[in-house]
Structure formats: structure tokens, C-alpha cells
ROSE-4610 file (N, C-alpha, C; in Angstrom, 1 decimal, always signed):
// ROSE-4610
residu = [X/X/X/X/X/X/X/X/X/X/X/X/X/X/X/X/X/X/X/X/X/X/X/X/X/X/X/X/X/X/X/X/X/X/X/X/X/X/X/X/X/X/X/X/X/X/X/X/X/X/X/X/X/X/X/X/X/X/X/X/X/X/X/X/X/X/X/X/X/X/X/X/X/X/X/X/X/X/X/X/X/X/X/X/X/X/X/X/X/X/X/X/X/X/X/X/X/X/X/X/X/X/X/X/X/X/X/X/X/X/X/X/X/X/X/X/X/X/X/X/X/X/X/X/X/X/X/X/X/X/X/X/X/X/X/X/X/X/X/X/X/X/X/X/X/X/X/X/X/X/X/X/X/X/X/X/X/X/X/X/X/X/X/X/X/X/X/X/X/X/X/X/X/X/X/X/X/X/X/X/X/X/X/X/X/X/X/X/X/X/X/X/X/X/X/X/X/X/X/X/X/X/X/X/X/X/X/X/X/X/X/X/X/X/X/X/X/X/X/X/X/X/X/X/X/X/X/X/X/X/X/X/X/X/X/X/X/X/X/X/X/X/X/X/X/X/X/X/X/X/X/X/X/X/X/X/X/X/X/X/X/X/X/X/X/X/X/X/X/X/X/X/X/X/X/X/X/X/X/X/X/X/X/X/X/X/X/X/X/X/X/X/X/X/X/X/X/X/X/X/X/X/X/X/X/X/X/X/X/X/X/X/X/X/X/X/X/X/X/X/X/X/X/X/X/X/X/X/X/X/X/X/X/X/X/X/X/X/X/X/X/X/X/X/X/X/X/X/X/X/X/X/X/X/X/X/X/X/X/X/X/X/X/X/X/X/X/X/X/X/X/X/X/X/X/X/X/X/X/X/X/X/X/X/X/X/X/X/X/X/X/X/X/X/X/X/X/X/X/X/X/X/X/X/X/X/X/X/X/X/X/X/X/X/X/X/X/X/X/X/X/X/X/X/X/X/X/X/X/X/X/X/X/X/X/X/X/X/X/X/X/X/X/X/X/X/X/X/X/X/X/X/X/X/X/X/X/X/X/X/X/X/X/X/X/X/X/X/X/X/X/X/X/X/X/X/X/X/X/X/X/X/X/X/X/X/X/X/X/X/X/X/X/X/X/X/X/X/X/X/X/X/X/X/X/X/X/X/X/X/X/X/X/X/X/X/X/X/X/X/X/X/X/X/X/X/X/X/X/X/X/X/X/X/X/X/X/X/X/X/X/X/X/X/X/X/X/X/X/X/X/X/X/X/X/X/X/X/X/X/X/X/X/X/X/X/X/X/X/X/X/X/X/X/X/X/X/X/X/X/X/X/X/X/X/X/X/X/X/X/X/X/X/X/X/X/X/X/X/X/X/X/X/X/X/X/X/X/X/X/X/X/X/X/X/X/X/X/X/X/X/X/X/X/X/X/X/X/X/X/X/X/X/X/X/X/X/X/X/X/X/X/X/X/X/X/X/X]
num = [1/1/1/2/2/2/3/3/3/4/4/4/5/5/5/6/6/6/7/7/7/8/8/8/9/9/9/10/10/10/11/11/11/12/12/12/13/13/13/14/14/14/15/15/15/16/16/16/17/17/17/18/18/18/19/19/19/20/20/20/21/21/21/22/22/22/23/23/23/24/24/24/25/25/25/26/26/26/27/27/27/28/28/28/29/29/29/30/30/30/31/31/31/32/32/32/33/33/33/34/34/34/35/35/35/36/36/36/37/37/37/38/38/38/39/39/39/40/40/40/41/41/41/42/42/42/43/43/43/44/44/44/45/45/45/46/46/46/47/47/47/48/48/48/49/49/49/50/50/50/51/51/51/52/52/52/53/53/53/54/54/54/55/55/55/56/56/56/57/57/57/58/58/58/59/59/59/60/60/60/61/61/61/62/62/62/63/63/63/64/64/64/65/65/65/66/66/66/67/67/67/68/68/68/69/69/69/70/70/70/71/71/71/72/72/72/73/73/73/74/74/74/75/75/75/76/76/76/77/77/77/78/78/78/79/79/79/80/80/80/81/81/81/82/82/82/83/83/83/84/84/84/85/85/85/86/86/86/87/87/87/88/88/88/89/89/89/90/90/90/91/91/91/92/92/92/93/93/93/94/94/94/95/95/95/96/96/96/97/97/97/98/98/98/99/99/99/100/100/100/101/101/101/102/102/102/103/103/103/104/104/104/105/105/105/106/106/106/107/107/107/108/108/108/109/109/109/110/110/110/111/111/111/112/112/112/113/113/113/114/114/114/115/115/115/116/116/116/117/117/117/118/118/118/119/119/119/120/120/120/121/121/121/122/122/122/123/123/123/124/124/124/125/125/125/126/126/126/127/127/127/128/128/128/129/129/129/130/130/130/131/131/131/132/132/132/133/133/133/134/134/134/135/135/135/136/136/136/137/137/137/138/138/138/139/139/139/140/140/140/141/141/141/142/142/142/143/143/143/144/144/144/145/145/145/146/146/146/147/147/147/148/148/148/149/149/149/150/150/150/151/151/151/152/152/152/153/153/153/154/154/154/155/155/155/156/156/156/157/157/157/158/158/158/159/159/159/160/160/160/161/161/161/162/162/162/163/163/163/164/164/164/165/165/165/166/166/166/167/167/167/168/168/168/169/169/169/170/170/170/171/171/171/172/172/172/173/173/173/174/174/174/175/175/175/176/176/176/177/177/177/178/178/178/179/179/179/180/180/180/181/181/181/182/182/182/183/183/183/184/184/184/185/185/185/186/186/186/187/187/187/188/188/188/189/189/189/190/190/190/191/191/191/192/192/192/193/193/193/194/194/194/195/195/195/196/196/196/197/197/197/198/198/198/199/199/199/200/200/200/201/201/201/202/202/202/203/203/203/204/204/204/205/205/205/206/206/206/207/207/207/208/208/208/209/209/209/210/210/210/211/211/211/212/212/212/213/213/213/214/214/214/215/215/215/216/216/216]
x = [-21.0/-19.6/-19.3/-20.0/-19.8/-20.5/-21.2/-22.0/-21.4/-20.9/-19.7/-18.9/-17.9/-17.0/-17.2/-18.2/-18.9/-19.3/-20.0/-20.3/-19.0/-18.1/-16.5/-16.0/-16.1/-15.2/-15.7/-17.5/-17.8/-17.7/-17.6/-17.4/-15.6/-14.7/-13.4/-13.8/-14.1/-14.3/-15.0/-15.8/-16.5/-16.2/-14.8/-14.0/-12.5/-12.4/-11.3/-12.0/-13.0/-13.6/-14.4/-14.6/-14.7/-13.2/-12.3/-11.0/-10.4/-10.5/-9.9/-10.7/-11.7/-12.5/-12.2/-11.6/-11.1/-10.0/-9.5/-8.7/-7.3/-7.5/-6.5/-5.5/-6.9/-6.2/-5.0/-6.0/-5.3/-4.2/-3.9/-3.0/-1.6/-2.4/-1.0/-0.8/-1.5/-0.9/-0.4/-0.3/+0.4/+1.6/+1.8/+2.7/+3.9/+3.1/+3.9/+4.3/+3.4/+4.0/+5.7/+5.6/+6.3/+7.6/+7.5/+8.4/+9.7/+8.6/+8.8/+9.7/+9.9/+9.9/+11.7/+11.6/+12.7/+13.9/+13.3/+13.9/+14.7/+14.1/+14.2/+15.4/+15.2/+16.4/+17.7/+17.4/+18.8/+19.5/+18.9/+19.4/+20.7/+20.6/+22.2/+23.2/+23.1/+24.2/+24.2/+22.9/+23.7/+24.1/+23.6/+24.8/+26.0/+26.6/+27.8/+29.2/+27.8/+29.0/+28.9/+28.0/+27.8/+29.0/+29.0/+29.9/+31.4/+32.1/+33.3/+34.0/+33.0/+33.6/+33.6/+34.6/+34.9/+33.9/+34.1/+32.7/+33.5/+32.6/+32.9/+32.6/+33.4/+33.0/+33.0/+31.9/+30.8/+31.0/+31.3/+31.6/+30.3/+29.8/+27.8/+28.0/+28.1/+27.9/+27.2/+25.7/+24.4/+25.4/+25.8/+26.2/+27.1/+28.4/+29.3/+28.9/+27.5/+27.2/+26.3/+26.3/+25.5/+26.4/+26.5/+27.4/+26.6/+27.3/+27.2/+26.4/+25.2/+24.5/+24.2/+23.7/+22.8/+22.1/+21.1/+19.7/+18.5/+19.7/+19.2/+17.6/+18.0/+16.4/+15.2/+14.9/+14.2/+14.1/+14.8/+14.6/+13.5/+14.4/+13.7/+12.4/+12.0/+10.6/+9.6/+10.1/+9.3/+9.2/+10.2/+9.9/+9.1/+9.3/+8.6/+7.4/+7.1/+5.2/+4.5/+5.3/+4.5/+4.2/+5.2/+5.1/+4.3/+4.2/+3.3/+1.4/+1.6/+0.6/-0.3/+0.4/+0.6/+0.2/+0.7/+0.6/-1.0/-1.1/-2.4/-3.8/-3.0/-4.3/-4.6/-3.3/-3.2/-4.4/-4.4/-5.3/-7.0/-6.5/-8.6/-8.5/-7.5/-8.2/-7.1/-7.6/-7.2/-6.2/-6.9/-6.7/-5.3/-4.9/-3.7/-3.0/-3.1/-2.2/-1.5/-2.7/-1.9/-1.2/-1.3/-0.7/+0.7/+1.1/+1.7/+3.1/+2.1/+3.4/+4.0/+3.4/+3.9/+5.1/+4.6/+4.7/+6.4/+6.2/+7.1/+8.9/+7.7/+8.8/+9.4/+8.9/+9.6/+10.9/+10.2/+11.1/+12.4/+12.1/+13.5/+14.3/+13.8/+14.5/+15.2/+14.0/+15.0/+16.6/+16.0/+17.4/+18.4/+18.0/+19.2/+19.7/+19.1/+19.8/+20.7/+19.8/+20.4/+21.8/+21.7/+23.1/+24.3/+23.6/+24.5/+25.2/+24.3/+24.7/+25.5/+25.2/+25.7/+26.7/+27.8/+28.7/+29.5/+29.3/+29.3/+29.7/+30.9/+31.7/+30.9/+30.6/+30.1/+30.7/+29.3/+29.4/+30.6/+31.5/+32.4/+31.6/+31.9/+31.2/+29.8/+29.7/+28.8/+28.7/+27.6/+27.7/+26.8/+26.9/+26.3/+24.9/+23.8/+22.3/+22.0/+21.7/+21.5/+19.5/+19.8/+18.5/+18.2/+18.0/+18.1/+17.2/+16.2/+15.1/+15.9/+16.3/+16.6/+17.6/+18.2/+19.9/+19.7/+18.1/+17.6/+17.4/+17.4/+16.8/+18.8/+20.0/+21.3/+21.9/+21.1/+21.7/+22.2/+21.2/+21.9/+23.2/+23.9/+25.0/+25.3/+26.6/+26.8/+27.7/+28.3/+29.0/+27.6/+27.6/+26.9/+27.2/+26.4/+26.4/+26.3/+27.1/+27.2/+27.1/+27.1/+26.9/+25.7/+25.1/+23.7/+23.2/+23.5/+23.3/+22.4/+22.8/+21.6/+20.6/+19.0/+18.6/+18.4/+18.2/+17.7/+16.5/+17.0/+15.6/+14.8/+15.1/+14.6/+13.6/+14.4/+13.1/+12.2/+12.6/+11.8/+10.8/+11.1/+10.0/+8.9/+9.3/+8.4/+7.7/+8.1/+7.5/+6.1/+6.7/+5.8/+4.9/+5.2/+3.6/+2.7/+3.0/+2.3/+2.3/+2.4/+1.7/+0.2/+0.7/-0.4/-1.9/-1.3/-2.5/-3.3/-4.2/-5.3/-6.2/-6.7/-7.1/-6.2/-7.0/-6.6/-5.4/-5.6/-5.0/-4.0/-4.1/-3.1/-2.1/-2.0/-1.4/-0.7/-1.8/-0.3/+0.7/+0.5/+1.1/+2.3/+1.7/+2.9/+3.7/+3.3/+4.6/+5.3/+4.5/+6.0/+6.5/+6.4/+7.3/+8.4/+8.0/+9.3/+10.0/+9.1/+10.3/+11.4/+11.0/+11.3/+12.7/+12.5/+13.4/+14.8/+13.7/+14.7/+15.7/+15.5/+16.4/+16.9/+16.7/+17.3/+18.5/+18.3/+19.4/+20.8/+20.4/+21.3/+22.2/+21.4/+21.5/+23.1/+22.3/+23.2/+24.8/+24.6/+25.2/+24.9/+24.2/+24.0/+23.8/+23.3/+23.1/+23.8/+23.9/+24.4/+22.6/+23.1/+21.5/+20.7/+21.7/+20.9/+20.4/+21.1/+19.7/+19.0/+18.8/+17.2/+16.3/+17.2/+16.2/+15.8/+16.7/+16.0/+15.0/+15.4/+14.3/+13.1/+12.6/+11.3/+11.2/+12.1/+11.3/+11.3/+12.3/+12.0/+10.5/+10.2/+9.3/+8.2/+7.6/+6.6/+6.3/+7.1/+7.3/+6.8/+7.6/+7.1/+5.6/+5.7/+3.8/+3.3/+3.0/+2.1/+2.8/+3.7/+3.4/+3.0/+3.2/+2.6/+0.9/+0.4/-1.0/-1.4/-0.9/-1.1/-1.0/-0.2/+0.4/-1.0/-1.1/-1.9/-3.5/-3.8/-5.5/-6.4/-7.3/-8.0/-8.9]
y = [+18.0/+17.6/+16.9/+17.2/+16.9/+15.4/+15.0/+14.1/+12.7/+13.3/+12.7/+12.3/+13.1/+12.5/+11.6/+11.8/+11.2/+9.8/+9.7/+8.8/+7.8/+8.2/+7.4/+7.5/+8.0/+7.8/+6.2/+6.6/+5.1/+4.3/+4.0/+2.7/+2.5/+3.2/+2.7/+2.1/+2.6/+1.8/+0.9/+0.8/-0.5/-1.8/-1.6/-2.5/-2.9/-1.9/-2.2/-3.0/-3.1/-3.9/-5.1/-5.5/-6.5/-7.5/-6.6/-7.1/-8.1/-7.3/-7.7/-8.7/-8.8/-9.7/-11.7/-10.8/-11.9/-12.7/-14.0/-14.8/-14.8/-14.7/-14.7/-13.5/-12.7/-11.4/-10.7/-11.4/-10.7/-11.1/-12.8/-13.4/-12.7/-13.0/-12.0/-11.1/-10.1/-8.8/-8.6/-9.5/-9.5/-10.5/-11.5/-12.5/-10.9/-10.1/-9.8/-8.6/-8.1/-6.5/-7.2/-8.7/-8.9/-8.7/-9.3/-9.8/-8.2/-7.7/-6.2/-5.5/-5.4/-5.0/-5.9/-7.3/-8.1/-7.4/-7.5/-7.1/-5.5/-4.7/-3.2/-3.1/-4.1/-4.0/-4.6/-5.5/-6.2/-5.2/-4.7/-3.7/-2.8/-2.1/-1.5/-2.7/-3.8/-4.8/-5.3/-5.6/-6.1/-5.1/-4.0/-2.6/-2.7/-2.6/-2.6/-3.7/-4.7/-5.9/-5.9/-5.7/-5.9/-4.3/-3.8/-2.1/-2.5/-3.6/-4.0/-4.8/-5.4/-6.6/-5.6/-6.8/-6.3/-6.8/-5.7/-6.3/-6.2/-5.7/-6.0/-4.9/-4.0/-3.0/-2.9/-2.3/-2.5/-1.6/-1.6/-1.0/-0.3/+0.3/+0.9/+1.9/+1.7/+2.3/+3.8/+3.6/+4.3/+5.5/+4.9/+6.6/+7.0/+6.4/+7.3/+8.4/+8.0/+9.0/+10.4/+10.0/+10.6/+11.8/+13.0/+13.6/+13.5/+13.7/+13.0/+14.7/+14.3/+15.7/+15.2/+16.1/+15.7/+16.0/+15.1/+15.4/+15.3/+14.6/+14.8/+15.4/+16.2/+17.1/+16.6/+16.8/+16.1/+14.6/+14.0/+12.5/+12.3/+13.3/+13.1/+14.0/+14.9/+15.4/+14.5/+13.5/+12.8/+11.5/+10.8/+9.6/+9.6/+10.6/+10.3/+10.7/+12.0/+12.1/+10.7/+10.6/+9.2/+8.2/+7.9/+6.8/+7.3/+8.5/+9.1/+8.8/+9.4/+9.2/+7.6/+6.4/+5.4/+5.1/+5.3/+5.5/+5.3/+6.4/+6.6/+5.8/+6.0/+4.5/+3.5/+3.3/+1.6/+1.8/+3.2/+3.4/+3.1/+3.3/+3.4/+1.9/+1.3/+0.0/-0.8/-2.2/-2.9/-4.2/-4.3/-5.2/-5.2/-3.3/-2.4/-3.0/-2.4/-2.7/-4.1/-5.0/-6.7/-6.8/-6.1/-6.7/-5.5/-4.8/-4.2/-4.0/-4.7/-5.2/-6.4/-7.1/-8.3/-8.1/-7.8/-7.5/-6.7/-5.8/-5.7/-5.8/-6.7/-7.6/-8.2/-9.0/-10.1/-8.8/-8.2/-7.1/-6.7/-6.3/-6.3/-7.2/-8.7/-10.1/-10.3/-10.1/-10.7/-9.8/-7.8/-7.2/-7.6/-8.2/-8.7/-9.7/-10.4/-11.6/-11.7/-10.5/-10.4/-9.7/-8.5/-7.5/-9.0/-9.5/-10.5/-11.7/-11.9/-13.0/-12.3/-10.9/-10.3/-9.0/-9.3/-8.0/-7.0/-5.7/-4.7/-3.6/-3.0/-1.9/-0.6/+0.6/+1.5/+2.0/+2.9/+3.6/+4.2/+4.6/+6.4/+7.1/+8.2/+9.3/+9.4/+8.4/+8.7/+9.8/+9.9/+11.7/+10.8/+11.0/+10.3/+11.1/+9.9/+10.7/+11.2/+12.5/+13.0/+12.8/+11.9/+11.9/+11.2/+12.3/+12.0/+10.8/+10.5/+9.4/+8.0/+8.0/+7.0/+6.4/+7.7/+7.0/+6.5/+6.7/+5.9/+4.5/+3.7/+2.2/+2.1/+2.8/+2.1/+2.4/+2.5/+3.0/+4.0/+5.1/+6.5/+6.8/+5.9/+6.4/+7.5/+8.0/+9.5/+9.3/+7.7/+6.8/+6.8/+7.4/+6.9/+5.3/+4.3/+3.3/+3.3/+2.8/+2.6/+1.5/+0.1/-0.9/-2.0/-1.4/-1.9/-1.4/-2.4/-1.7/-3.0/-4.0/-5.0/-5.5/-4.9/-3.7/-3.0/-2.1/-1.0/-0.5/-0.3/-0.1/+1.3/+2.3/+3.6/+3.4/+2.5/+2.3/+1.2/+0.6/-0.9/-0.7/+0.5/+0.8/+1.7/+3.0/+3.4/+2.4/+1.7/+1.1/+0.3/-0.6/-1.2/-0.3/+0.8/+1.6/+1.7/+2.0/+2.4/+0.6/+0.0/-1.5/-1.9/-1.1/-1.5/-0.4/+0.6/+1.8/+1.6/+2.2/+1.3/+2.1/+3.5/+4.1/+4.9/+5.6/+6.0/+7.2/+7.9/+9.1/+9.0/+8.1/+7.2/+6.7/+6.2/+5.4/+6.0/+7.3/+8.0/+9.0/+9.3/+9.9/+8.8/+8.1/+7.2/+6.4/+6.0/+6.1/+7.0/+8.3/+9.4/+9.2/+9.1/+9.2/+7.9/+7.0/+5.9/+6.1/+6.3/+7.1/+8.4/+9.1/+10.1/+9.4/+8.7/+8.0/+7.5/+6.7/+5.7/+6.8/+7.4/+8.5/+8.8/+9.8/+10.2/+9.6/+7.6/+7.5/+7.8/+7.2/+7.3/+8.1/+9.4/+10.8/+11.0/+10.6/+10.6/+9.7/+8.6/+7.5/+6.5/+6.6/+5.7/+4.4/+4.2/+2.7/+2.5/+1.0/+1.0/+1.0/+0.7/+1.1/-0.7/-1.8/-3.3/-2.5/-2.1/-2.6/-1.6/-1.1/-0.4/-1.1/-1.7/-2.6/-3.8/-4.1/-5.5/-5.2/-4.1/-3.4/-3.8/-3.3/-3.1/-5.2/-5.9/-6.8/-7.5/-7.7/-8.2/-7.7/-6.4/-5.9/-6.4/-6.4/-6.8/-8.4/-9.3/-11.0/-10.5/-9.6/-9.6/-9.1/-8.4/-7.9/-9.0/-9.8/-11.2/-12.0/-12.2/-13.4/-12.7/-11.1/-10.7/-10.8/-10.5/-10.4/-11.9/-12.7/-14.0/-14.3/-14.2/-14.1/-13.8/-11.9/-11.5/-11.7/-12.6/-13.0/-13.7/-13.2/-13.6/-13.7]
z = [+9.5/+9.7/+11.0/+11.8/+13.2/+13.4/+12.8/+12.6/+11.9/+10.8/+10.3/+11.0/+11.8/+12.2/+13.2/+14.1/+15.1/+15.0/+13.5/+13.4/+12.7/+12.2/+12.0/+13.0/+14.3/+15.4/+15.7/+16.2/+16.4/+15.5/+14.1/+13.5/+13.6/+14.0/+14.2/+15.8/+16.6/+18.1/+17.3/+16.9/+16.8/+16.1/+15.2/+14.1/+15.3/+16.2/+17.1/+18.4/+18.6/+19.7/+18.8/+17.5/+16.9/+16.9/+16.3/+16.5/+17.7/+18.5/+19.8/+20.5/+19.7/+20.6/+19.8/+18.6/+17.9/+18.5/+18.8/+19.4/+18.6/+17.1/+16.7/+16.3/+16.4/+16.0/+17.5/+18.4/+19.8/+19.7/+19.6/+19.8/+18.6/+17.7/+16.8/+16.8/+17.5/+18.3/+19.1/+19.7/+20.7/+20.8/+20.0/+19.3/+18.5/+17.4/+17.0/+17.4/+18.4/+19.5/+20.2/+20.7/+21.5/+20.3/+19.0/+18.3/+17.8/+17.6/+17.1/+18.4/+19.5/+20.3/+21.1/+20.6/+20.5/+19.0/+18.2/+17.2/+17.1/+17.4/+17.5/+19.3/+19.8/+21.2/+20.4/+19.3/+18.9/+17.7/+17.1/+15.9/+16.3/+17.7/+18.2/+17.8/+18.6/+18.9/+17.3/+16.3/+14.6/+14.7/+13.9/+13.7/+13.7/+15.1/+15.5/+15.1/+15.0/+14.5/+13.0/+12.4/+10.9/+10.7/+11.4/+10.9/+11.5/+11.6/+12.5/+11.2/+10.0/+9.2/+7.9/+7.0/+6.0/+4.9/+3.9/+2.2/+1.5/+0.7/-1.2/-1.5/-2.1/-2.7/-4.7/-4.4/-5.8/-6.6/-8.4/-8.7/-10.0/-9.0/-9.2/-10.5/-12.2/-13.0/-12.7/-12.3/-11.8/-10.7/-9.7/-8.9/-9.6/-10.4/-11.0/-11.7/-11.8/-13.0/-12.1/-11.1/-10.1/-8.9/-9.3/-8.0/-6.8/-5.6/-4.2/-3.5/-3.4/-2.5/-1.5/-0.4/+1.0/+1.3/+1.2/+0.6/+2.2/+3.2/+4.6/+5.0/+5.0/+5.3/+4.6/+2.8/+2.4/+2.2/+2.7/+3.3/+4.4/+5.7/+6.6/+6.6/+6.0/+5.9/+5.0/+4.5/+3.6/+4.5/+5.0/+5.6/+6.9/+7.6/+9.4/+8.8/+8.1/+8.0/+7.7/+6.7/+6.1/+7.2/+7.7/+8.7/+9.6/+10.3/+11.4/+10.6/+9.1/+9.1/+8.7/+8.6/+8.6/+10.3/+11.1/+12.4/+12.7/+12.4/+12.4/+11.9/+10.6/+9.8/+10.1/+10.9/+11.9/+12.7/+13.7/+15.1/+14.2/+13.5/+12.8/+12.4/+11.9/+10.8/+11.2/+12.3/+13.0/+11.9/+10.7/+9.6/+9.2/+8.6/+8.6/+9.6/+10.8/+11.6/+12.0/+11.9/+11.9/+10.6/+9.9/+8.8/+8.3/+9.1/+8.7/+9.9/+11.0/+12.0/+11.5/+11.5/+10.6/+9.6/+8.8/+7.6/+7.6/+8.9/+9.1/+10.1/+10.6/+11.8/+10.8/+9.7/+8.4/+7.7/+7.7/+6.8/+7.4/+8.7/+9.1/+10.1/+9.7/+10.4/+8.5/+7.6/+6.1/+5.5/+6.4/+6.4/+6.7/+8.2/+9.0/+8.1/+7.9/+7.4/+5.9/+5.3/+3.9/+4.3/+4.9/+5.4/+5.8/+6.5/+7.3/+6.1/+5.2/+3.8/+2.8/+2.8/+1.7/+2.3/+2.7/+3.3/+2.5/+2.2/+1.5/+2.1/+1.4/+1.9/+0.8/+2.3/+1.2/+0.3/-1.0/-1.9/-1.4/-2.6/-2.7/-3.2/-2.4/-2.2/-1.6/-0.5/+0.8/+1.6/+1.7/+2.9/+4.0/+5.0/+6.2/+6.0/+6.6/+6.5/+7.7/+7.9/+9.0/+9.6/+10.6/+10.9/+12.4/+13.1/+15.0/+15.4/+14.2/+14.7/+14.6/+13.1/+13.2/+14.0/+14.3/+14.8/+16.6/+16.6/+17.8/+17.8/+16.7/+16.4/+15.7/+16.1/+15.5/+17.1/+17.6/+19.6/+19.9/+19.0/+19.5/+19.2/+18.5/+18.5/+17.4/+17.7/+16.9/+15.9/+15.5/+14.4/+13.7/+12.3/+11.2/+11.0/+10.4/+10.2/+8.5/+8.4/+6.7/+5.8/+6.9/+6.0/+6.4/+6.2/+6.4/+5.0/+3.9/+2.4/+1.8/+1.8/+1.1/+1.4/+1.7/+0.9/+1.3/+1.2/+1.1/+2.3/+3.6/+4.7/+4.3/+4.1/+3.6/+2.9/+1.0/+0.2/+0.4/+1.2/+1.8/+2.5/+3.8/+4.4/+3.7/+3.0/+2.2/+1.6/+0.3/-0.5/+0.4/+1.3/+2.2/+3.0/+3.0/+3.1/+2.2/+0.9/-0.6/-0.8/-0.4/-0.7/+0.6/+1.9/+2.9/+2.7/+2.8/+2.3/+1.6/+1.4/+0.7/-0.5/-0.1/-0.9/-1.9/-3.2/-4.2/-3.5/-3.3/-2.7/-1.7/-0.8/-0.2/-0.8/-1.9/-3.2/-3.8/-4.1/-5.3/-4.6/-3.1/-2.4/-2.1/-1.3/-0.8/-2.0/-2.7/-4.2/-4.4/-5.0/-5.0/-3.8/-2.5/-1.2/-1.6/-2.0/-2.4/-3.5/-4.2/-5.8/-5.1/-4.7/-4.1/-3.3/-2.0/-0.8/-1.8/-2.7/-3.8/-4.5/-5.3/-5.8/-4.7/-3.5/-2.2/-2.0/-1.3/-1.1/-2.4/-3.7/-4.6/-4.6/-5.1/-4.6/-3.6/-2.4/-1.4/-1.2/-2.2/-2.4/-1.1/-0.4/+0.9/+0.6/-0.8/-1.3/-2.8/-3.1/-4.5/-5.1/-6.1/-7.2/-6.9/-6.8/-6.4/-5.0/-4.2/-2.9/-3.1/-3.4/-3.8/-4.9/-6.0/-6.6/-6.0/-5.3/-4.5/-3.2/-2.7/-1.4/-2.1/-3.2/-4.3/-4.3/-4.9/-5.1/-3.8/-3.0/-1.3/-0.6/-0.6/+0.3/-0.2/-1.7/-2.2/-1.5/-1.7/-1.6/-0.2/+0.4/+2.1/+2.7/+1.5/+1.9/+2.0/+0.5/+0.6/+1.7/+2.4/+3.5/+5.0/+5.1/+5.9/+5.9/+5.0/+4.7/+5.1/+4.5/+5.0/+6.3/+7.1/+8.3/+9.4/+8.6/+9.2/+9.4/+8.6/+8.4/+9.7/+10.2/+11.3/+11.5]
């Protein structure tokens, strides 16, 4: 066992110092560390203005039929592991990680932009999502943010893990984690039933031009 591991400690050093020794790969890691890092400082300031304007409110067949629970907890015990453990598969497999920063810088520049094209007053019968992590990437503040609805970031980001992950066991975990999120928000009313269907076909279209993106 010890042997084993030993010997996968060195082939991850050895695939991360292949990597980096790559010109392109450094470059878009560091191209997209900067970008990621730009983006994630501007999300307080959209928030705040995209939460000041007026929408449209939607008249979502799908939650009427749905009473409004708070499902808070099991959100957040299902989203941060995944991502932590996602975290992690980045540190072993250099390929992952370019392609899933990528992949996800696009993801949340096409949010922005969709939230910003498509302005939407929340669900009735919203219960705010209680979750300390995120409410660090909307500036800490203690105003729930509500209209940040088309699409869907919750099932957008799940889904785009169970698309980067790679093995079998990987796969069928991180699906139920987005089937799972996807019902959640509903559930909760935090989204209408479109942006969670469109999170699903956006994220996909965004995988392939991140993978692309990310090739080196």
C-alpha cells in the first residue's frame, strides 16, 4: 500500500513538472489564474447592481406545483465537498485543472452576461439560501441576493464538475450531486425551472470551448 501510494505521489509530481515545463500550459495558467481572480473581485459590485433593477416575473407552472422548503443544509453539504474534492483532482491532474479554470472563468463571464441580458424578478415563494461560503464571492454581505436567476450557478457549477471528472465512480457521484442541487434549488424556489434547464445546456457548450481553450 505504501508503495502504491508512493509510487502515485511521484507520477502526479512528475505530470505537474511535465506540465509547467510546458509554455503554453504555464502561460494559460497563469493567463487564466489572473482572469479568475479579476472576475471573482467584480461579482460583489455585479450583484449589487443587477439586485437594484427591475425583471420580469415568470409565471413557472413547475414550482406552483412545488411547496417552498429550505433545503439550505443539504445544498450546502452536497456542493462544497464536491468542489473540495474537485480541488483536489486538480492538485494530481494538471490537464483537469487547465481545463476546468477555463472552463470556468467562461462560465461565470456567460452568467454575467446572461443575468445582465435577461433581467428577472424572483420566484414566489423564495426562502433565501443559507450558505456562509458563498455569501463570500456576493461581498459578504448579509442581503441575500436574489436575482442572479438566468442560469442557474448552483446547477451550472455542479454539472461542470460531472462533465470534467473523469472516471466511472467520479461520474455517477457527481451527477446525482447535480440532479440532486437541480431539484434543491426548485425545491427552494431560488430558480425558475428555465434556468436550471439552460445551466444544463450552457455549461455543456462551455465545457467544449474550455477543453479547447485548454489544450497544450
Amino acid at each position: 500500500m505504501i508503495d502504491k501510494r508512493k509510487a502515485a505521489n511521484q507520477a502526479t509530481a512528475k505530470a505537474r513538472r511535465n506540465a509547467w515545463s510546458n509554455k503554453n500550459f504555464r502561460t494559460k495558467t497563469i493567463v487564466g489564474t489572473i482572469l479568475l481572480t479579476i472576475i471573482v473581485a467584480s461579482l460583489p459590485f455585479f450583484f449589487t447592481i443587477i439586485e437594484q433593477r427591475q425583471g420580469t416575473f415568470l409565471n413557472d407552472w413547475v414550482l406552483q406545483k412545488i411547496p417552498s422548503i429550505d433545503v439550505s443544509i443539504p445544498t450546502f453539504v452536497i456542493i462544497w465537498p464536491m468542489v473540495l474534492y474537485l480541488l483536489y483532482r486538480c492538485s494530481q491532474d494538471p490537464s483537469l485543472f487547465i481545463h476546468f479554470i477555463w472552463a470556468f472563468n467562461i462560465l461565470c463571464l456567460s452568467r454575467m452576461l446572461s443575468i445582465s441580458l435577461v433581467p428577472l424578478e424572483p420566484p414566489s415563494g423564495l426562502i433565501p439560501l443559507k450558505d456562509p461560503i458563498s455569501s463570500i464571492f456576493y461581498g459578504g454581505t448579509q442581503v441575500f441576493i436574489k436575482k442572479d436567476l438566468f442560469y442557474s450557478g448552483h446547477t451550472s457549477i455542479q454539472f461542470l464538475i460531472f462533465l470534467c471528472l473523469k472516471n466511472r465512480t467520479e461520474k455517477i457521484v457527481s451527477l446525482l450531486a447535480t440532479v440532486s442541487i437541480a431539484c434543491f434549488v426548485l425545491i427552494q424556489h431560488i430558480h425558475y425551472t428555465i434556468d436550471v434547464i439552460a445551466a444544463i445546456a450552457f455549461t455543456y457548450v462551455i465545457y467544449r470551448i474550455g477543453k479547447w481553450i485548454a489544450e497544450y
